[in-house]
C-alpha positions in Angstrom: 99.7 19.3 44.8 100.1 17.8 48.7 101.2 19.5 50.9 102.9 17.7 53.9 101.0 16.5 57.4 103.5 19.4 59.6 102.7 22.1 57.1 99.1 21.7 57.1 98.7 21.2 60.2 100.4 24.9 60.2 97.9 26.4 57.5 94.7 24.7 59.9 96.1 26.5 62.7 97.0 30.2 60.9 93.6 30.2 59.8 91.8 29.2 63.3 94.1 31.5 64.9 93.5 35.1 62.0 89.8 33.9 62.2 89.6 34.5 65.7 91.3 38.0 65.2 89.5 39.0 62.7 86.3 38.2 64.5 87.3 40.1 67.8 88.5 43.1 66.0 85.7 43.8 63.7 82.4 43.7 65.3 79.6 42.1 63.7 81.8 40.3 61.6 81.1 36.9 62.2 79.1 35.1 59.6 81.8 36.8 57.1 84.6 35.3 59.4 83.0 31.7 59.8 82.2 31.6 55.8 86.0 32.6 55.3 87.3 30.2 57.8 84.8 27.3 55.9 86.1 28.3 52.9 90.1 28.2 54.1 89.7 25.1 55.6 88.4 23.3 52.5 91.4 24.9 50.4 93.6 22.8 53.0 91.7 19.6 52.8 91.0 19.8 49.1 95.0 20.6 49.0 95.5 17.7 50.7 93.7 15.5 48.1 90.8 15.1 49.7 87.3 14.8 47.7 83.6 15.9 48.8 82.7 12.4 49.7 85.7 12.4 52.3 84.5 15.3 53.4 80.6 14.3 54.0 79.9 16.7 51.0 78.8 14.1 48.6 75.4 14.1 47.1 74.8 10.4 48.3 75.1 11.9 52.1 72.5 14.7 52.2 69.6 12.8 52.8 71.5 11.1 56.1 73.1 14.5 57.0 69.2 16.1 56.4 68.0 13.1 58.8 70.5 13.5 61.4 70.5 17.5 61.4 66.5 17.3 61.9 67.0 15.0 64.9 69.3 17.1 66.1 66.9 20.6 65.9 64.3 18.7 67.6 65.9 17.8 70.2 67.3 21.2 71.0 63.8 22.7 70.3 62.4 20.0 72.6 64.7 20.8 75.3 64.5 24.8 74.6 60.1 24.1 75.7 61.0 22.0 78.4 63.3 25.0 79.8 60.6 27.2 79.1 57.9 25.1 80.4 59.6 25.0 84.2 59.3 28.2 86.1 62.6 29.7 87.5 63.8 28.9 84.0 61.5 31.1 82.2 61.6 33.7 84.7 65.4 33.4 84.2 65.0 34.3 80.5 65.0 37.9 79.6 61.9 39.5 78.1 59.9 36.7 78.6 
């Protein structure tokens, strides 16, 4: 069953906009929130005929997604001990 562009577009926004209650009024919440809000969201797209290949979910794209999510941690961690590294960044950092 598809559900039209306006409507969805409606359902996407409810569940950004209860999400972001929920997550302000109950503290400590928020892995439970964003695990609810994943799960919404692919309720909509699935609803909207959309299959785990369109949704970079398919099998045949871990190893690319693995790839480019290990590229992407290094280069954080990288810059994380490069901010460390300097001075009156490290001295910035709390408890350090």
């Amino acid at each position: 069953m598809r559900i039209g562009r306006g409507r969805t577009l409606g359902l996407v926004l409810t569940a950004l906009a209860v999400a972001k209650a929920v997550d302000r009024a109950v503290p400590g919440a928020h892995v439970a929130v964003g695990l609810g809000l994943v799960a919404c969201l692919v309720a909509i797209a699935r609803g909207q005929g959309l299959t785990a290949a369109d949704l970079g979910l398919a099998r045949s794209t871990w190893p690319a997604g693995l790839r480019w999510g290990a590229a992407a941690a290094a280069l954080v961690g990288t810059a994380y001990a490069l901010a460390y590294v300097a001075g009156p960044v490290r001295e910035a950092l709390p408890g350090w």
